[in-house]
KEKE-357036 format. One record per residue: residue in one letter; x negated, y, z negated of N, C-alpha, C in turn. Coordinates in steps of 0.2 Angstrom, whole numbers, padded with zeros to 4 digits, always signed. Layout:
<lomis>
aXYZXYZXYZ
...
</lomis>
This chain:
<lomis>
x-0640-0261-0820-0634-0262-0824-0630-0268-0820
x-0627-0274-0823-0625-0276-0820-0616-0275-0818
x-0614-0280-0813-0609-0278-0808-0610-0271-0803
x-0616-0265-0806-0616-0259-0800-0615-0260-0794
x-0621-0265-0793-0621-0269-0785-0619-0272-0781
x-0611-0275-0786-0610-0280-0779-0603-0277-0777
x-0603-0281-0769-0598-0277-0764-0591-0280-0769
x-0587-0274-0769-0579-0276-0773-0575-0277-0767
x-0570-0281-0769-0565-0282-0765-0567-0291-0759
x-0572-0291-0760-0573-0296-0755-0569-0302-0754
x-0567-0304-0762-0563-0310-0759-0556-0306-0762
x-0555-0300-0761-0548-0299-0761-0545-0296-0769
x-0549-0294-0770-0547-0291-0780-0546-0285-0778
x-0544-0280-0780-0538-0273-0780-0539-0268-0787
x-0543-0265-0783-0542-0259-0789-0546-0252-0789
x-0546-0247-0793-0552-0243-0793-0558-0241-0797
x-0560-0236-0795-0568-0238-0800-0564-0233-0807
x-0566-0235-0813-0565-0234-0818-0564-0226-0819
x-0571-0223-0819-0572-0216-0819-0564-0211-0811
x-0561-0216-0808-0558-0210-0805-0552-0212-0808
x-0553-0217-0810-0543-0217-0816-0543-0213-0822
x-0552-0214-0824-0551-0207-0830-0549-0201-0827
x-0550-0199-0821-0549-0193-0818-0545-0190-0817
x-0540-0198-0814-0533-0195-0814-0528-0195-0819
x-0531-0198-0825-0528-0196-0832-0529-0189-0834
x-0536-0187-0833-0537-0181-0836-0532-0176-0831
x-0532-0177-0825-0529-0172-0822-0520-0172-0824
x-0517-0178-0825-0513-0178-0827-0512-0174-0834
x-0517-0175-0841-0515-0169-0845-0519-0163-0843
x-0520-0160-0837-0522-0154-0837-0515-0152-0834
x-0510-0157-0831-0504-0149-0832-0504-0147-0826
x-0506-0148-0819-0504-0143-0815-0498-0143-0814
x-0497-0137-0809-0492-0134-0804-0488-0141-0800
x-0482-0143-0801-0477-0147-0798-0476-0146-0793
x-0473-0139-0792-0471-0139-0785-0477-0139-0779
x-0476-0141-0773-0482-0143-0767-0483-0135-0765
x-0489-0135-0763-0489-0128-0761-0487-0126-0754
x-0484-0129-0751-0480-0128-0745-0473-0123-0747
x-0472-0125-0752-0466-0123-0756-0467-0114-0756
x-0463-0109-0755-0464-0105-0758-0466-0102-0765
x-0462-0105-0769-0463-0108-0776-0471-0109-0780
x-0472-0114-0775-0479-0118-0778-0485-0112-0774
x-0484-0110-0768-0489-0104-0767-0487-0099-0772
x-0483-0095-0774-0483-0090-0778-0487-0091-0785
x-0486-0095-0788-0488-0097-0792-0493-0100-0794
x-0499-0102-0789-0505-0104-0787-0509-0097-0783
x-0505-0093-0784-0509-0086-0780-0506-0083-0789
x-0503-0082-0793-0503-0079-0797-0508-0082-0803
x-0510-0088-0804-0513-0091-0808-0520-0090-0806
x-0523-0090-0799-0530-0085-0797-0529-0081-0796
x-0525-0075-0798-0527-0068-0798-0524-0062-0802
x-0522-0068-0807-0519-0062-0815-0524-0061-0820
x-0531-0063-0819-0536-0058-0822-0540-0059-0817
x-0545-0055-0820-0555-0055-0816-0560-0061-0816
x-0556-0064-0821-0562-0069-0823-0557-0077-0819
x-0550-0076-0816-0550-0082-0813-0549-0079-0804
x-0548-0072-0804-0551-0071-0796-0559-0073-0794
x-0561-0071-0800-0569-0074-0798-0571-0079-0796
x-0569-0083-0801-0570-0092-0802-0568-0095-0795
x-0559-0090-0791-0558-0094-0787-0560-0093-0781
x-0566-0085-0782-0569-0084-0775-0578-0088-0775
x-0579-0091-0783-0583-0096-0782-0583-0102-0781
x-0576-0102-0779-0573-0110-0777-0573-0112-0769
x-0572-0104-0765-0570-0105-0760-0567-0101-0756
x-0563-0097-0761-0557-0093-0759-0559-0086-0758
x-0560-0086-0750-0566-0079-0747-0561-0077-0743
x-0557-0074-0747-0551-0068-0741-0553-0061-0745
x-0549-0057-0742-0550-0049-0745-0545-0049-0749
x-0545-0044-0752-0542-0043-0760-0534-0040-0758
x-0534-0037-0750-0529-0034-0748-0524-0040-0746
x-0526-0045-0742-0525-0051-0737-0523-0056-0746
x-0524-0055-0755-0523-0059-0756-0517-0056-0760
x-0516-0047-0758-0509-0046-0762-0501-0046-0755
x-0506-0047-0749-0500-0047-0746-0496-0054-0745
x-0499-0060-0746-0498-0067-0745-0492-0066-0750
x-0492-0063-0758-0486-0067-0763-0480-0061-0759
x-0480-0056-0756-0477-0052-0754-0471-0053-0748
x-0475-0057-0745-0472-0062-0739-0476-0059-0732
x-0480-0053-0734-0480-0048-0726-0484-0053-0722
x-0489-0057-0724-0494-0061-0722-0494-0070-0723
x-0494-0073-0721-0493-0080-0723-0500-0083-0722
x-0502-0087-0727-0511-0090-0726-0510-0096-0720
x-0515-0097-0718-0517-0104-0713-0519-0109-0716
x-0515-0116-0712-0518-0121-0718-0524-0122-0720
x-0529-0121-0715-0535-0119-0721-0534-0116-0728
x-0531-0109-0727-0532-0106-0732-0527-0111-0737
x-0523-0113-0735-0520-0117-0740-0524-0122-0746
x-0527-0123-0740-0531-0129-0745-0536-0126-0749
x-0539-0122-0744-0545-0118-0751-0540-0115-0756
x-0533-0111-0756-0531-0111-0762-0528-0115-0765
x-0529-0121-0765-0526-0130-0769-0532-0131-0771
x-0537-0130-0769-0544-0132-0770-0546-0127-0776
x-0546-0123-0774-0547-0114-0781-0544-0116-0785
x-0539-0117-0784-0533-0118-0790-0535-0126-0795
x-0533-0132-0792-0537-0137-0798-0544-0135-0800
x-0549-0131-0797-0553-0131-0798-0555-0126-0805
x-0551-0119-0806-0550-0116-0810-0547-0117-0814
x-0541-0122-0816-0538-0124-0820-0541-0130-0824
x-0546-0135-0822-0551-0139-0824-0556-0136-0828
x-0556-0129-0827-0562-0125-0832-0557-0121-0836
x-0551-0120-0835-0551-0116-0840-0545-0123-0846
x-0545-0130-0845-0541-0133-0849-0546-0137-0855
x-0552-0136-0848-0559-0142-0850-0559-0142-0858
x-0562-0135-0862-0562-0133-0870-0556-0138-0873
x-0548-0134-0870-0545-0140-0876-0545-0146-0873
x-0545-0151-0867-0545-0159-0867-0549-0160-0874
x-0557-0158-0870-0562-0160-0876-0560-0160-0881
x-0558-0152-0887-0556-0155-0893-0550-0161-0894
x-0546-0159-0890-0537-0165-0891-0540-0170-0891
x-0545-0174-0886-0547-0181-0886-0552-0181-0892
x-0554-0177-0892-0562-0180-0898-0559-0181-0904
x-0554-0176-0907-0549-0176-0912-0555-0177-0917
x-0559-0170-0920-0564-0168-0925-0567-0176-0927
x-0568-0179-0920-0574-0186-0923-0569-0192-0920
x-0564-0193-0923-0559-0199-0924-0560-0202-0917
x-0558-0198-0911-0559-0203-0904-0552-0203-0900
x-0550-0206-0896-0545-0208-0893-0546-0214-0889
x-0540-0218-0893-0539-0226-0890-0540-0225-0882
x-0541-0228-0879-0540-0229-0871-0540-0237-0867
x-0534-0237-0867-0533-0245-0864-0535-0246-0856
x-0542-0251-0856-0540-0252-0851-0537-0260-0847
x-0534-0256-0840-0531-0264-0837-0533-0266-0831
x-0537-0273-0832-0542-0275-0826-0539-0276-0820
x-0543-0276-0815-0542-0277-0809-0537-0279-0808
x-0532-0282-0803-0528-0287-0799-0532-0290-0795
x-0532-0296-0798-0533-0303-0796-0530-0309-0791
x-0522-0306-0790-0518-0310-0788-0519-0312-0780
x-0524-0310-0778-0524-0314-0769-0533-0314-0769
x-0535-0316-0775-0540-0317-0777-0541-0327-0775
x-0545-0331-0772-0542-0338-0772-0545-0340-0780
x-0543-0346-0786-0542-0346-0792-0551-0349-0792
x-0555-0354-0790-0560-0354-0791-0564-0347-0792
x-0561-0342-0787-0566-0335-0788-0563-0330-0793
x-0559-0331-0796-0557-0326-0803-0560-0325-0806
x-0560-0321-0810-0564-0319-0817-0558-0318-0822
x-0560-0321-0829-0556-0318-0834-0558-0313-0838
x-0553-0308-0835-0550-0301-0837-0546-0301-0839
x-0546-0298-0844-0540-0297-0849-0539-0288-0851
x-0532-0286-0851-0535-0278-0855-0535-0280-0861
x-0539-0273-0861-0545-0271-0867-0542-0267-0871
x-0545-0264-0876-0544-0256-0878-0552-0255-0881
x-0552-0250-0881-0557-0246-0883-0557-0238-0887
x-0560-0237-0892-0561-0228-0896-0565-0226-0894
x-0566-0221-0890-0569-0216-0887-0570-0210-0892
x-0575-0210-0893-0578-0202-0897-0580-0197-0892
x-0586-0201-0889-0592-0195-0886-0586-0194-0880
x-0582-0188-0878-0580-0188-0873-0584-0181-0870
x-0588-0179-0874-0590-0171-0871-0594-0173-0862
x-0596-0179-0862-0599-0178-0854-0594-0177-0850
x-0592-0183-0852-0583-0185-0847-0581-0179-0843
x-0577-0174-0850-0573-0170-0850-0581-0164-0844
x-0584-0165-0847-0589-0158-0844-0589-0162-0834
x-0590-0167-0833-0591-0171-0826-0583-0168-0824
x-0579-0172-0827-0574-0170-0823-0572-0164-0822
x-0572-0157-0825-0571-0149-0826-0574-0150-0819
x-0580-0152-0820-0585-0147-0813-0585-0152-0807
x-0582-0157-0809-0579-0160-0799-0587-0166-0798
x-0589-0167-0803-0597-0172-0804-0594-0179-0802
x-0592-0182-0795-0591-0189-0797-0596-0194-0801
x-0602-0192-0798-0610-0198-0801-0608-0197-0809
x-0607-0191-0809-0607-0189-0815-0603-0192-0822
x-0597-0191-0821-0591-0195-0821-0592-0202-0822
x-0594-0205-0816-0595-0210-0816-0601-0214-0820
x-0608-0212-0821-0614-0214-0828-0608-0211-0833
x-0607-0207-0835-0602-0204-0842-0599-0211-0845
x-0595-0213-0839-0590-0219-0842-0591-0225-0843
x-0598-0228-0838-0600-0233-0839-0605-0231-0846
x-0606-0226-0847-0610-0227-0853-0605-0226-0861
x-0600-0225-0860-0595-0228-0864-0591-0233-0865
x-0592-0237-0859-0589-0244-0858-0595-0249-0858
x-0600-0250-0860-0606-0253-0862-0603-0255-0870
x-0601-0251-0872-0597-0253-0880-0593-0261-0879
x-0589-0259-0875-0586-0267-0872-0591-0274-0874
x-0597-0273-0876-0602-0278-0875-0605-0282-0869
x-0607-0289-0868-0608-0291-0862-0603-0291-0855
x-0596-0290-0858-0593-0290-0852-0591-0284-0848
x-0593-0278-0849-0591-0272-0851-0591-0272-0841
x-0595-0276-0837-0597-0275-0830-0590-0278-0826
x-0585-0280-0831-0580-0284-0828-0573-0278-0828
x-0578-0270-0831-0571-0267-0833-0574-0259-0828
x-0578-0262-0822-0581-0254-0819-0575-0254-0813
x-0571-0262-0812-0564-0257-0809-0560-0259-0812
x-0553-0254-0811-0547-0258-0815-0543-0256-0811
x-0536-0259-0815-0529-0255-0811-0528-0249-0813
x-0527-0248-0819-0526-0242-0823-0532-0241-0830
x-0532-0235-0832-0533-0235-0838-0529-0227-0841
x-0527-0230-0849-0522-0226-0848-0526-0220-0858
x-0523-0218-0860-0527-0214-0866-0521-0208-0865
x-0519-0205-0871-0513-0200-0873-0518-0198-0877
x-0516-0193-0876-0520-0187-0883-0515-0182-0886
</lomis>
């Protein structure tokens, strides 16, 4: 595929690889928790979203999160405080189980029964790029249908994955389509 292989950045152009802007879009409409988990606030509430039923305690001890059931009701109680470890495996449990359990609606909101969703993208930064080595890039827009891989790579934390999904819906671009594997942003509202 072309553009895969060559080194980016070299003479100074800026930007990311496309599939992890979709990521940080999706994760933007997935909605987490605001508050930092340092916060009391954001741990209560990241210990209460893994463990108000069966099926998201589960999920969060197949994420990571290997404490005891006793060790996980004394934390919201105050008697116990986790260690930053555990902190992170509960940040880590937590987007992880909120990415499966939003996964079903993005996919429908975005696919919107066939129609797709517009997704603009905005190329690189160029600007300490020297002018004979530029490329013209321009933002794009593009309709997106097939989002079910995307959304399924992103739920389960697949970068490779993620990353084939997008280039194979940016391939629609036609032959420039290798001028848009990184950009500044890419933005899409559903």
């Amino acid at each position: 595929m072309p553009e895969r292989n060559i080194e980016f950045g070299l003479h100074g152009a800026r930007g990311i690889k496309g599939h992890e802007a979709v990521a940080r879009q999706l994760d933007a409409l997935a909605g987490y928790i605001a508050t930092p988990i340092t916060a009391c606030r954001g741990l209560l509430a990241r210990l209460y979203y893994l463990t108000r039923t069966d099926h998201a305690r589960a999920a969060a001890r197949e994420t990571g999160l290997t404490v005891t059931n006793r060790t996980l009701k004394a934390w919201p109680h105050g008697k116990r405080s986790p260690s930053r470890a555990n902190l992170g495996r509960i940040e880590h449990a937590y987007r992880a189980v909120r990415r499966e359990n939003v996964a079903r609606y993005l996919l429908a909101r975005l696919s919107r029964e066939g129609r797709g969703t517009r997704v603009e993208i905005h190329p690189l930064n160029q600007s300490q790029v020297e002018r004979p080595r530029r490329r013209v890039a321009e933002f794009r827009t593009l309709n997106i249908r097939g989002w079910d891989r995307i959304v399924e790579a992103w739920a389960t934390g697949d970068d490779r994955g993620l990353d084939d999904a997008w280039v194979e819906q940016i391939v629609d671009l036609g032959s420039q389509w290798g001028q848009y594997e990184y950009v500044t942003n890419i933005g899409f509202a559903a």
